[in-house]
C-alpha positions in Angstrom: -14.4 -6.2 69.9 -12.0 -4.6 72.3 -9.2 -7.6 71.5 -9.6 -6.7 68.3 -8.3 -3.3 68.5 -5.5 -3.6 70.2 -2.4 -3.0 68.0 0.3 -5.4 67.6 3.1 -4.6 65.8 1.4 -1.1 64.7 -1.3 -2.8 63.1 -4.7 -4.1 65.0 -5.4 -7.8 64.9 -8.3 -7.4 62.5 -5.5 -6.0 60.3 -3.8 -8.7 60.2 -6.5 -11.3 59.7 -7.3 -9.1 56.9 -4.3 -9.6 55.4 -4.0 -13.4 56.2 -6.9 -13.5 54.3 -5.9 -11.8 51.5 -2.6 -13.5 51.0 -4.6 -16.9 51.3 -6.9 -15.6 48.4 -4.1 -15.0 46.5 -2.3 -18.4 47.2 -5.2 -20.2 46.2 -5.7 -17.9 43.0 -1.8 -19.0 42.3 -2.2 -22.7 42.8 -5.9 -22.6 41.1 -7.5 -24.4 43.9 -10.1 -21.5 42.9 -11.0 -19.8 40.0 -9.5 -16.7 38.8 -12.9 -14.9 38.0 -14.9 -11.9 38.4 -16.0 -12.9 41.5 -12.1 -13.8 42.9 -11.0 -10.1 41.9 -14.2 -8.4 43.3 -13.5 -10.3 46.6 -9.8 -9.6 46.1 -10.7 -5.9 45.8 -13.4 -5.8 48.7 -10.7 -7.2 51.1 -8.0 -4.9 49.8 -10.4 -2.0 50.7 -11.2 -3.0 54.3 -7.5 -3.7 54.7 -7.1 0.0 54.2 -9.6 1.3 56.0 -8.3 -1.0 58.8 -5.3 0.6 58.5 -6.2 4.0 58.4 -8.3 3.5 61.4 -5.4 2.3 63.5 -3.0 5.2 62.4 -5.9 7.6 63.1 -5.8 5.9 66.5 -2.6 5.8 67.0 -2.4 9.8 66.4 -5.4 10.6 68.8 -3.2 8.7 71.7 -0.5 10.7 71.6 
């Protein structure tokens, strides 16, 4: 889990899957390879949420290290 939290670019690495994933959601949202339900947006939402607690993990990190 260590690899994990090491930043790159400012960001840790689960940040950035994070928001692979997201932008992968919303490609195939765009080119309807799946629906754009309920379910989609809740998803959409629930990844949007851990992206920012991701991120506000990491800039609480990066304030404890200095």
């Amino acid at each position: 889990m260590n690899v994990f939290g090491k930043l790159f670019a400012s960001q840790s690495i689960i940040s950035w899957i994070l928001q692979i994933i997201f932008i992968g959601l919303a490609w195939k949202v765009a080119d309807h390879t799946i629906p754009n339900n309920l379910i989609t947006i809740i998803g959409g939402t629930v990844l949007m949420l851990l992206i920012y607690v991701s991120l506000a993990h990491d800039s609480q990190k990066k304030i404890s290290d200095k």
